[in-house]
DODRENZA-754429 format. One line per 2 residues: number of its first residue (from 1); their letters; for each residue x, y, z of N, C-alpha, C. Coordinates in steps of 0.05 Angstrom, whole numbers. Example, Ala and Ser with C-alpha at 12.3 -4.5 7.8 and 13.67 -1.06 7.14 Angstrom:
2
1	as	264 -114 156 246 -90 156 264 -66 156; 257 -45 142 273 -21 143 258 1 157
END
This chain:
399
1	xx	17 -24 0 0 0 0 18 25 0; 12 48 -13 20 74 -13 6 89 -1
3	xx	19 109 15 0 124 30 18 157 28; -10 173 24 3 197 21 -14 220 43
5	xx	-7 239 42 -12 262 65 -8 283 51; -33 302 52 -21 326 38 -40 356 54
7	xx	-29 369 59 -57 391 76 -62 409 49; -88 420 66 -111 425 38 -114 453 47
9	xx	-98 471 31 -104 497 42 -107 513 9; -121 539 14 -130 555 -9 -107 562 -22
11	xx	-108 560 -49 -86 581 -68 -80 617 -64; -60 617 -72 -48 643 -72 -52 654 -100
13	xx	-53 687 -99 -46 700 -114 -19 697 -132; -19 695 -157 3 688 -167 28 723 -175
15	xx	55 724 -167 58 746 -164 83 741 -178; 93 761 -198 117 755 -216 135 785 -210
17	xx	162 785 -221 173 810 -218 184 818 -256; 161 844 -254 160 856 -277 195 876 -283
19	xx	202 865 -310 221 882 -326 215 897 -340; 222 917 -332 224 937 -354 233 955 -359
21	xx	238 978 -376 256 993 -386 248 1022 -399; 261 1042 -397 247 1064 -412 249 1061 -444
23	xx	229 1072 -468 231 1060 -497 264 1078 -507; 275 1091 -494 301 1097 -510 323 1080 -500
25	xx	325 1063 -478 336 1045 -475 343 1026 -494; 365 1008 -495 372 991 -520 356 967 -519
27	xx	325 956 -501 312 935 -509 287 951 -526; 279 977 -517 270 987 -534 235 984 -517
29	xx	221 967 -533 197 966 -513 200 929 -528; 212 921 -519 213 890 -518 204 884 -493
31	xx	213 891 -477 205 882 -444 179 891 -431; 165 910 -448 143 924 -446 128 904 -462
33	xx	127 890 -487 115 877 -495 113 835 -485; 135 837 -484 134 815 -462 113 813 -441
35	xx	119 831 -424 95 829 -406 72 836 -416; 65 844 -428 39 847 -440 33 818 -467
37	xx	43 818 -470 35 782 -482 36 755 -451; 47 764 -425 53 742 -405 14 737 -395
39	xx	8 708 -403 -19 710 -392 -23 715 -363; -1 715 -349 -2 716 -313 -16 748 -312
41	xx	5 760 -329 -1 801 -317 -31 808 -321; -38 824 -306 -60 846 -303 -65 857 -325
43	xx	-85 861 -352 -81 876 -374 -87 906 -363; -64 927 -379 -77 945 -370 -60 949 -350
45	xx	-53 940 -324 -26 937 -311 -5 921 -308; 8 920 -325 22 890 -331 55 901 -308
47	xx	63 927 -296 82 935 -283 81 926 -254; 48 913 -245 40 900 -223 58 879 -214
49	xx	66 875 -197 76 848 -186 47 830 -178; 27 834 -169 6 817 -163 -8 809 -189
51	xx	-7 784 -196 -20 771 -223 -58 765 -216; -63 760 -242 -91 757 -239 -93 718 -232
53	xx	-71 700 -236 -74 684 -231 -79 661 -206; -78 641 -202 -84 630 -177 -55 609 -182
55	xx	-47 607 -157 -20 584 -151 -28 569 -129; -22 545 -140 -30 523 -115 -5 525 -90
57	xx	-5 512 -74 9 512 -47 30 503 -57; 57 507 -54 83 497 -58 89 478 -49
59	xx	93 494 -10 97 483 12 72 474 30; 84 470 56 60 462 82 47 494 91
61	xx	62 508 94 55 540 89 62 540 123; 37 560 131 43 570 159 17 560 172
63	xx	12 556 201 -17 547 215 -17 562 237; -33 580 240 -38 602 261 -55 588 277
65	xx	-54 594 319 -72 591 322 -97 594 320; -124 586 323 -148 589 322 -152 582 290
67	xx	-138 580 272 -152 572 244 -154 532 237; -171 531 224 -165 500 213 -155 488 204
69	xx	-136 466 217 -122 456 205 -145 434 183; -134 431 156 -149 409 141 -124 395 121
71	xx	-127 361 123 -108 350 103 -130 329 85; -114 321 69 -120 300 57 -108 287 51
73	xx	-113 256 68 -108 229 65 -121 209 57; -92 197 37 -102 177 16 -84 150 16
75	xx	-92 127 20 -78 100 13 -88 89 -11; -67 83 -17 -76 72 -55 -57 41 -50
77	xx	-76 20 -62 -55 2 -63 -47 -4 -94; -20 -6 -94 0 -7 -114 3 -31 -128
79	xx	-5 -54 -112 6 -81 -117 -21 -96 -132; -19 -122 -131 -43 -132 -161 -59 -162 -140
81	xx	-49 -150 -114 -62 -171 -98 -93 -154 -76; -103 -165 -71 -134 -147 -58 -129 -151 -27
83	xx	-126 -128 -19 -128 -131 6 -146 -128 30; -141 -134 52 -167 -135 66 -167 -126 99
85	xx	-190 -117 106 -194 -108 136 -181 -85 136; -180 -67 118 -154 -37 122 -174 -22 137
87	xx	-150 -11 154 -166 8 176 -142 37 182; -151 64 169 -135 83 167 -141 99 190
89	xx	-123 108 214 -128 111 236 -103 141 234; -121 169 244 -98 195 237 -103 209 266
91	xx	-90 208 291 -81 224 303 -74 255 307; -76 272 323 -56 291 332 -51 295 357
93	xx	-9 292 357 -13 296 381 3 325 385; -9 339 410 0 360 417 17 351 450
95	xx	22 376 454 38 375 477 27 368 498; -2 368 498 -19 361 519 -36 338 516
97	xx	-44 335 490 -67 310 491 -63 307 458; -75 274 460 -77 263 431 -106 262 422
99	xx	-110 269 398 -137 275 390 -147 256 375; -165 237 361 -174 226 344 -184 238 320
101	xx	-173 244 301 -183 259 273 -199 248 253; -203 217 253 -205 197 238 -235 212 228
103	xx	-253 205 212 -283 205 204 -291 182 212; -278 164 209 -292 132 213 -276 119 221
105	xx	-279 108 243 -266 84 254 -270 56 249; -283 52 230 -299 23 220 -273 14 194
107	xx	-259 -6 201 -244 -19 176 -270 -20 145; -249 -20 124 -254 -29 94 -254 -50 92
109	xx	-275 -66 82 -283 -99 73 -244 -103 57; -245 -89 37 -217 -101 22 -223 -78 -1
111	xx	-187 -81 -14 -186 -56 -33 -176 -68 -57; -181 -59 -88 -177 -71 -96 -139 -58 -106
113	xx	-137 -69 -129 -116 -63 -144 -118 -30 -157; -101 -21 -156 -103 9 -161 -128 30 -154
115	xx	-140 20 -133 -160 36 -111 -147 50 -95; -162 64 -81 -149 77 -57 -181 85 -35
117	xx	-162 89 -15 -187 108 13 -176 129 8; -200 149 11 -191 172 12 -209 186 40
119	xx	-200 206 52 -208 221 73 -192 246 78; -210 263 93 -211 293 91 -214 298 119
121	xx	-183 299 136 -198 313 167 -189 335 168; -204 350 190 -207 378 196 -204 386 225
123	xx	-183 402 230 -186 407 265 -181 437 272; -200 448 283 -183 464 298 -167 470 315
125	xx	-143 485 311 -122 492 326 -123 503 356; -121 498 372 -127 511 399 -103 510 420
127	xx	-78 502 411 -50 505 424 -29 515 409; -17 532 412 8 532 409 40 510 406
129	xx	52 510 392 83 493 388 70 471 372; 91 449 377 103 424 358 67 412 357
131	xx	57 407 342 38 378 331 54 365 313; 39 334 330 51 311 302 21 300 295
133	xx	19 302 263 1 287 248 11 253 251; -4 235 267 2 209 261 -17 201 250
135	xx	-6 182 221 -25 167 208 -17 137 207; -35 121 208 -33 90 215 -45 77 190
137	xx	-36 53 182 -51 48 167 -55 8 173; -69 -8 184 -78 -39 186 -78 -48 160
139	xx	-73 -72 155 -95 -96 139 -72 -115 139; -100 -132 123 -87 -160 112 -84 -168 89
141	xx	-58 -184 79 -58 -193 54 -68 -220 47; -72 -230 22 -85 -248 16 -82 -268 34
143	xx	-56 -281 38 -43 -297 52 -46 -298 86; -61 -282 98 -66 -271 115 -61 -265 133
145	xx	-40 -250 133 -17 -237 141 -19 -209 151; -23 -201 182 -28 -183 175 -4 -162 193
147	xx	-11 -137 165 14 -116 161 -2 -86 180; 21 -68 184 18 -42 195 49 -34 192
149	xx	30 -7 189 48 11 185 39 41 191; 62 67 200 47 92 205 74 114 194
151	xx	67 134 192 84 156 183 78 183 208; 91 195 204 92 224 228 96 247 206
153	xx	77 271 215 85 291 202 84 316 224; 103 332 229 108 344 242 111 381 240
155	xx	88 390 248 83 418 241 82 435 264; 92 463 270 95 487 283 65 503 283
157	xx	53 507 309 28 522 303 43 544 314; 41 577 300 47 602 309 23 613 327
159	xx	33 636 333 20 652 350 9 672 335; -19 686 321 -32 701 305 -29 726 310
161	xx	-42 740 339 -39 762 345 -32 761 380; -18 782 378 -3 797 405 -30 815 428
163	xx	-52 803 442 -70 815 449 -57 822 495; -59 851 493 -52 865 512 -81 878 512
165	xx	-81 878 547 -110 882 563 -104 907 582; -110 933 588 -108 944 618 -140 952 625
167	xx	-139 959 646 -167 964 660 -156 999 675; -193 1010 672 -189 1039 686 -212 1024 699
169	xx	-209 1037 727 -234 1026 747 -239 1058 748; -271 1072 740 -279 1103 743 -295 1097 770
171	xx	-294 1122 789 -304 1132 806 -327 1119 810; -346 1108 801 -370 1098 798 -363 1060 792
173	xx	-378 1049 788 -380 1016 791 -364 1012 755; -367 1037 740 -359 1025 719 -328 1018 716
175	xx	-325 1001 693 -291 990 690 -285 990 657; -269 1009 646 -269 1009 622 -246 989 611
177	xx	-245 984 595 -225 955 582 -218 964 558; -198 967 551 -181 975 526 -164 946 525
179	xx	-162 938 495 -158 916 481 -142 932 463; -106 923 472 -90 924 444 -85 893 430
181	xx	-92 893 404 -91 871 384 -69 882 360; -51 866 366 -29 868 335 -29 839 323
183	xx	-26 850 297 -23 830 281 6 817 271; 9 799 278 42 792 278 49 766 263
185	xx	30 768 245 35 750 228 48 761 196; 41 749 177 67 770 155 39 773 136
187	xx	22 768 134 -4 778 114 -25 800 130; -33 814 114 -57 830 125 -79 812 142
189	xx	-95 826 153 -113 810 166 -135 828 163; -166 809 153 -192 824 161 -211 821 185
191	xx	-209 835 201 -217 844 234 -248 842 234; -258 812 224 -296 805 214 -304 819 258
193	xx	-300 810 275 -316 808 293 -273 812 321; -292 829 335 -278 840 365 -299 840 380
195	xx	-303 832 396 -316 830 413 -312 828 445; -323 835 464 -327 823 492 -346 816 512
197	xx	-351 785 508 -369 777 529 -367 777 556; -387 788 567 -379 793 599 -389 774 611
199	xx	-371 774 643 -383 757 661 -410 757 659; -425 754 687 -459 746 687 -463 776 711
201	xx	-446 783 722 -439 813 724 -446 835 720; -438 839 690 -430 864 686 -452 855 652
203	xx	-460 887 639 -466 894 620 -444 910 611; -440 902 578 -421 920 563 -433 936 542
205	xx	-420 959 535 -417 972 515 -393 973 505; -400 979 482 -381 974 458 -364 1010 450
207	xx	-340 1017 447 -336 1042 444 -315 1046 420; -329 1031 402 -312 1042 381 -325 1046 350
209	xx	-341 1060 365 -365 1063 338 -376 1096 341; -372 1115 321 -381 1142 323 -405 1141 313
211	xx	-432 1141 322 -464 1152 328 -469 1172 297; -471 1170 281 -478 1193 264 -512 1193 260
213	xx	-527 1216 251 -552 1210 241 -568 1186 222; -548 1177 212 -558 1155 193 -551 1132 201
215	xx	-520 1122 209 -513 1100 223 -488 1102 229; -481 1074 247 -453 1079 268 -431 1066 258
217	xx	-406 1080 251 -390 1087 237 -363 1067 250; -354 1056 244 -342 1050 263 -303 1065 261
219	xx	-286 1065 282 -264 1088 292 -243 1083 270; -245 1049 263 -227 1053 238 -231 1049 211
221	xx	-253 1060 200 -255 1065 187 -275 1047 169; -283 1043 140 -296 1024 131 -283 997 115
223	xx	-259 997 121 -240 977 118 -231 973 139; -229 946 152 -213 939 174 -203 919 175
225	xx	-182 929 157 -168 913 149 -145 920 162; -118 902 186 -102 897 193 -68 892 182
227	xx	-54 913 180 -37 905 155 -8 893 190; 12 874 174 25 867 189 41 873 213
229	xx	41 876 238 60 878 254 39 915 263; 19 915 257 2 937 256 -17 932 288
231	xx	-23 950 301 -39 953 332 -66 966 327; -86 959 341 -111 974 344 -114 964 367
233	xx	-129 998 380 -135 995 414 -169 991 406; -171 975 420 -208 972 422 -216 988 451
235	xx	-234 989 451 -253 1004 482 -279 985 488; -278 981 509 -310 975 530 -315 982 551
237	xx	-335 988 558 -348 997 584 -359 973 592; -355 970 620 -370 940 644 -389 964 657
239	xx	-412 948 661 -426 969 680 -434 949 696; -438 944 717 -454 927 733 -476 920 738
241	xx	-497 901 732 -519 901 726 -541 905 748; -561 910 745 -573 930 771 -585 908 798
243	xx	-586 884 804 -583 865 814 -560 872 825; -539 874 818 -510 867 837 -489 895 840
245	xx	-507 916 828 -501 943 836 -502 953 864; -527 936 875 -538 950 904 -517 940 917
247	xx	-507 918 915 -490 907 936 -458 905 936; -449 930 945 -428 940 944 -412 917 949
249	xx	-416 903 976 -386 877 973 -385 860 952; -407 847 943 -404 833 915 -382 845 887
251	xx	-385 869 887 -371 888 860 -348 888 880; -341 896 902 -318 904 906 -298 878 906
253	xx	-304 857 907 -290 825 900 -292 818 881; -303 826 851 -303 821 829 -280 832 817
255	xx	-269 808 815 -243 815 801 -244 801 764; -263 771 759 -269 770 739 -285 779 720
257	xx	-273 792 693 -286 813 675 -304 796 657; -292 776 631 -304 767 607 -274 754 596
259	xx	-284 758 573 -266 745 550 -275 755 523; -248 756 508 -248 776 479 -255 744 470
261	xx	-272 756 447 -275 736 418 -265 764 398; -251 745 388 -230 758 356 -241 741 331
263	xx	-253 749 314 -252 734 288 -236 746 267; -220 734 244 -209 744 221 -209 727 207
265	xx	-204 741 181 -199 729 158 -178 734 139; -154 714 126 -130 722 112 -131 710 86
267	xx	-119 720 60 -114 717 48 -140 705 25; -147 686 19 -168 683 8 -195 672 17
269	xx	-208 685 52 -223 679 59 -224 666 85; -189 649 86 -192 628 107 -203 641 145
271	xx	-218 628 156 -224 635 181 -209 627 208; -206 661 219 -199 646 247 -207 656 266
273	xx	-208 639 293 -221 642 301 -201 652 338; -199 666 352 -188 661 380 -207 674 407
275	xx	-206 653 425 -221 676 456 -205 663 468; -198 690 484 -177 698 514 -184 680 535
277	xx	-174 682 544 -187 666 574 -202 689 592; -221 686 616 -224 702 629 -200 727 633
279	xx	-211 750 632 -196 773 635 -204 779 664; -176 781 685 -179 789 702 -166 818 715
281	xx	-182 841 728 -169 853 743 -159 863 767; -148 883 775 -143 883 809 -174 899 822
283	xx	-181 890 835 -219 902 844 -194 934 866; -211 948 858 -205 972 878 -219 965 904
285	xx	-195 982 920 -203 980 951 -219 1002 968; -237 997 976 -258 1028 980 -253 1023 1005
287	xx	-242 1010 1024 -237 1008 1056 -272 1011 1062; -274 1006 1080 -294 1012 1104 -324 1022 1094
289	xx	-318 1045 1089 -336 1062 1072 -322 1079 1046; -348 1075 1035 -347 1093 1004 -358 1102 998
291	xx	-348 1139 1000 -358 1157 987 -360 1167 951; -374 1168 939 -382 1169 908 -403 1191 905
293	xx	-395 1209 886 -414 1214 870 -429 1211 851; -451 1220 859 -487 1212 836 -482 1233 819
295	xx	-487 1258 827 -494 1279 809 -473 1303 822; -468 1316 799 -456 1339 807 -455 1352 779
297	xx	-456 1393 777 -462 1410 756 -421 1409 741; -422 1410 721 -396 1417 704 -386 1440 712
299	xx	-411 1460 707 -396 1483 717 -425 1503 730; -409 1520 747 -429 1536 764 -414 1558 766
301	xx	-434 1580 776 -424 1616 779 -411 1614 808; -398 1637 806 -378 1649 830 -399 1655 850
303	xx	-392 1641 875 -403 1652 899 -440 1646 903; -439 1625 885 -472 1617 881 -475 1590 891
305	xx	-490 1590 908 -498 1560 918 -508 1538 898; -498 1510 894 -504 1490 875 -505 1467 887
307	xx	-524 1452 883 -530 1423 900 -512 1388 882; -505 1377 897 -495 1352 885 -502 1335 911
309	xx	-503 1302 893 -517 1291 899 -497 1258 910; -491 1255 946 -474 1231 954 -478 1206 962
311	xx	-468 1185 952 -479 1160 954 -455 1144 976; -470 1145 1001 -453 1123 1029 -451 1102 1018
313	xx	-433 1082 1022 -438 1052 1019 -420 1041 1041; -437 1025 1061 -426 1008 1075 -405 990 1074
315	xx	-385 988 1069 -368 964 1046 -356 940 1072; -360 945 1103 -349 936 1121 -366 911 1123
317	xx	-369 899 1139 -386 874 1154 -396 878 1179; -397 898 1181 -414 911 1206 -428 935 1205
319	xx	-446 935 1227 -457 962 1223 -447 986 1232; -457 1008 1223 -437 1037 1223 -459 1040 1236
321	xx	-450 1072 1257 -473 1095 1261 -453 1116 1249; -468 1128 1241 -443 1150 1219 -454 1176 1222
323	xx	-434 1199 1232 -438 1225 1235 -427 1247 1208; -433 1260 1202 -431 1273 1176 -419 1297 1185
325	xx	-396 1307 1178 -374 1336 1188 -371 1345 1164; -368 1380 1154 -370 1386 1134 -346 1409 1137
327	xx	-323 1408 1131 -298 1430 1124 -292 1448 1105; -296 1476 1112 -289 1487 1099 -256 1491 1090
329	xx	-257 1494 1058 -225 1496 1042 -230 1529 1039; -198 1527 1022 -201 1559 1017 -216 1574 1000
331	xx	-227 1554 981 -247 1553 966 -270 1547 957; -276 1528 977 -303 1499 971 -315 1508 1006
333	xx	-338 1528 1005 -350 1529 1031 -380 1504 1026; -385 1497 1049 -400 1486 1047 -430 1502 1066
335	xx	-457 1488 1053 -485 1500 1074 -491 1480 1075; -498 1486 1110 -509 1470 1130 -502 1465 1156
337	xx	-516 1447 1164 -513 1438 1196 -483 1422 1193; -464 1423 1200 -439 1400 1196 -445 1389 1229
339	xx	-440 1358 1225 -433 1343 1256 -459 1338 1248; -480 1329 1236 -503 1320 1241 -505 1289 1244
341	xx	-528 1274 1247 -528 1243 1244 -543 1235 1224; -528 1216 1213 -540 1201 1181 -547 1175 1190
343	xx	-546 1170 1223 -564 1142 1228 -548 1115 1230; -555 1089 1226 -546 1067 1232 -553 1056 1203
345	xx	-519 1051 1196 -515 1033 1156 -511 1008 1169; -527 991 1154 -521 964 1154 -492 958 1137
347	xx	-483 927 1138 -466 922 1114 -483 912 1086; -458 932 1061 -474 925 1039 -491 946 1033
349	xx	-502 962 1051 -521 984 1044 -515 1010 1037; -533 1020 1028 -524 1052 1012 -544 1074 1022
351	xx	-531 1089 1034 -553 1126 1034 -542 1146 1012; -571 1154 1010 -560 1176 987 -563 1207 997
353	xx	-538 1227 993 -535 1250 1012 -541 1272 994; -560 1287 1000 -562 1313 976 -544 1340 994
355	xx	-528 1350 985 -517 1372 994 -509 1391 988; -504 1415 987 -504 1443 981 -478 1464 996
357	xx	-465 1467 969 -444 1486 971 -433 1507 955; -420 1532 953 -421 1543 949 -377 1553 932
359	xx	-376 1564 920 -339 1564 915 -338 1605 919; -313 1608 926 -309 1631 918 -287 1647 906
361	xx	-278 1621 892 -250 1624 878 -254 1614 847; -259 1628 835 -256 1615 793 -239 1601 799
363	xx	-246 1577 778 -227 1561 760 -233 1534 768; -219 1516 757 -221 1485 769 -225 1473 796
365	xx	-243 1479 815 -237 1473 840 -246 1447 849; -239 1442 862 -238 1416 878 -252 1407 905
367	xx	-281 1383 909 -292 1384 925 -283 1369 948; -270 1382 966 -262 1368 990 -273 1377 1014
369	xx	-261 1359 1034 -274 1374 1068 -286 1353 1073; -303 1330 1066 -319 1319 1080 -311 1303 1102
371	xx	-325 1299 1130 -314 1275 1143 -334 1266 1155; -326 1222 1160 -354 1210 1167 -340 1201 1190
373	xx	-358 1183 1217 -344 1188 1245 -362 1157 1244; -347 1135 1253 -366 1122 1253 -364 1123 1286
375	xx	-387 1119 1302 -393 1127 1332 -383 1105 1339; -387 1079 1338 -391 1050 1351 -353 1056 1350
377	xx	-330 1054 1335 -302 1054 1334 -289 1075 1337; -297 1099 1341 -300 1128 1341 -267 1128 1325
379	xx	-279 1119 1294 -252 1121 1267 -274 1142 1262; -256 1152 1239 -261 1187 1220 -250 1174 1201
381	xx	-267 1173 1179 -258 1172 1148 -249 1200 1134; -233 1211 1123 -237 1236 1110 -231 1229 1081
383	xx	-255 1253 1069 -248 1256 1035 -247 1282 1021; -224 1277 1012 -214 1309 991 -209 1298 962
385	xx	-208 1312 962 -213 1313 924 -224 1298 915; -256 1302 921 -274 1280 917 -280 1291 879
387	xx	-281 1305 870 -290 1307 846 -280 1337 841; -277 1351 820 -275 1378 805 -293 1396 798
389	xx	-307 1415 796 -320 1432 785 -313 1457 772; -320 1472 752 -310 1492 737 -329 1514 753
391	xx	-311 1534 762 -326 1558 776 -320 1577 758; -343 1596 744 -336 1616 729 -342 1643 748
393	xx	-347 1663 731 -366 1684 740 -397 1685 730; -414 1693 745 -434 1701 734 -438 1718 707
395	xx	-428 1736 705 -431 1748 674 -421 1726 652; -400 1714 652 -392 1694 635 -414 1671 630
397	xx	-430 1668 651 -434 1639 643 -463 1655 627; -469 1671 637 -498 1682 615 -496 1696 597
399	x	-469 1700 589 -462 1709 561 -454 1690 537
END
């Protein structure tokens, strides 16, 4: 029996290197007409290196993770005797586990003289380094005798793209996720699907799409297409979903985000496919209690009272009685009673504080001064530079 192995991957563009010459030169326009009689060239651009033709695979080529691997295997017998019980059995093994590729595990009654099996497996790639293709092949000869034999083929899976993660944790429950993806393979790449599925958590939005009146555009453009050794930052927003918002210790131990799905496509279509593993980050530490703001104005007039709006959260395992102190800066006065009582917080729970203050300094200022007292440990939390506000003048802002 003969047995052959061959992987089944799409043709290439056929690509030649054009000669040529200016017509006062001594070929004259010989080399100009050459290529324009070569059936490979482009009519019309025959100075192209990219041909209009198709070229079959030379070599084994290259196997990126997440795309398909596919071969085709064939045993032909050579000899003028019929053989019997053949059973073609194809392996892969990786560094971790051996896979069964076969379609059928059921032996062939018998083959005849210049027949063959033929089969078509397909896998996808999901590790990195050395795979060996093992192929096996059983039977018996007339005499009934029976033969085996197997071959090894031995291929490199690369690494597709270079994907780098950081996290901004904002003032509020949200967590934004920027996704750098380079492409580090040596062909362009088409960027079909980026995506991120979130935990059971969090709701996402997507931030790389500009809103126009008609429809949403997306940041790079209407080609997204990936040229080699080339980066794009992606954006998402996590929001916490309103179930597991209320309960401040739950979010503050969430450290698991989602996972990117990447789809692309190279060269004449082929698909691939990769997702990350859980993306994890560091959960911020709000100690004890956490002060946040709900609402607060961008900008307000000089020396004019403006209300914003504070959200307590219990973050401890016990209960608080919590006293509310209000400090004046050189800038940021506050109105009201300061030293008042905001009562007894459970853990996990939230009050919401409406309060009223006043600036008397323009420009960027800064809301500080507050302090909470919890009675039962008689600790003092303090918070400064809880947020910014733009203080103008009154004539400015109504002009």
């Amino acid at each position: 029996l003969y047995f052959a192995v061959m992987r089944l991957t799409k043709p290439t563009l056929f690509t030649n290197i054009p000669v040529t010459c200016e017509e006062r030169d001594l070929p004259g326009t010989l080399f100009n007409q050459l290529m324009k009689d070569d059936p490979s060239t482009v009519k019309g651009a025959e100075a192209l290196m990219l041909g209009e033709m198709l070229t079959l695979p030379q070599n084994f080529g290259n196997i990126f993770l997440g795309e398909t691997f596919s071969s085709y295997i064939s045993v032909h017998n050579d000899s003028n005797q019929v053989v019997k019980d053949i059973l073609v059995k194809a392996d892969l093994q990786t560094s971790s586990q051996r896979l069964n590729l076969s379609a059928s595990s059921a032996a062939v009654a018998e083959l005849k003289p210049d027949c063959c099996i033929d089969d078509v497996i397909h896998h996808e790639v999901k590790e990195i380094g050395t795979h060996i293709l093992v192929c096996a092949v059983s039977y018996t000869t007339q005499t009934g005798e029976k033969m085996y034999f197997r071959k090894f083929f031995k291929f490199q899976v690369l690494k597709p793209l270079d994907v780098k993660t950081k996290f901004y944790n904002a003032e509020t429950d949200e967590v934004f996720l920027e996704a750098q993806i380079q492409n580090i393979t040596t062909s362009p790449m088409f960027m079909e699907k980026v995506s991120l599925e979130p935990s059971m958590m969090y709701n996402v939005a997507e931030l790389n799409t500009v809103d126009t009146a008609e429809e949403s555009e997306s940041t790079f453009g209407a080609r997204t297409y990936l040229q080699p050794m080339d980066t794009r930052q992606y954006l998402y927003c996590l929001k916490p979903k309103q179930e597991f918002a209320e309960k401040a210790g739950v979010i503050k131990g969430v450290t698991v985000i989602g996972k990117l799905d990447i789809v692309w496509k190279t060269n004449l279509g082929e698909r691939g496919r990769l997702q990350t593993s859980q993306l994890q980050r560091m959960a911020p530490g709000y100690g004890d209690v956490r002060l946040s703001l709900e609402t607060i104005p961008d900008t307000v007039n000089l020396e004019e009272p403006f209300d914003i709006t504070c959200k307590i959260t219990n973050c401890s395992e016990r209960t608080m009685d919590l006293v509310l102190e209000m400090c004046n800066t050189n800038s940021i006065h506050w109105c009201g009673v300061s030293g008042r009582q905001l009562g007894k917080l459970h853990p996990s729970s939230s009050l919401h504080l409406a309060l009223t203050l006043l600036s008397s300094v323009q420009g960027l200022q800064s809301v500080s001064g507050l302090r909470l007292t919890d009675t039962f440990l008689k600790r003092t939390y303090e918070y400064d530079d809880i947020a910014q506000v733009c203080v103008v003048s009154s004539e400015i802002k109504q002009s």
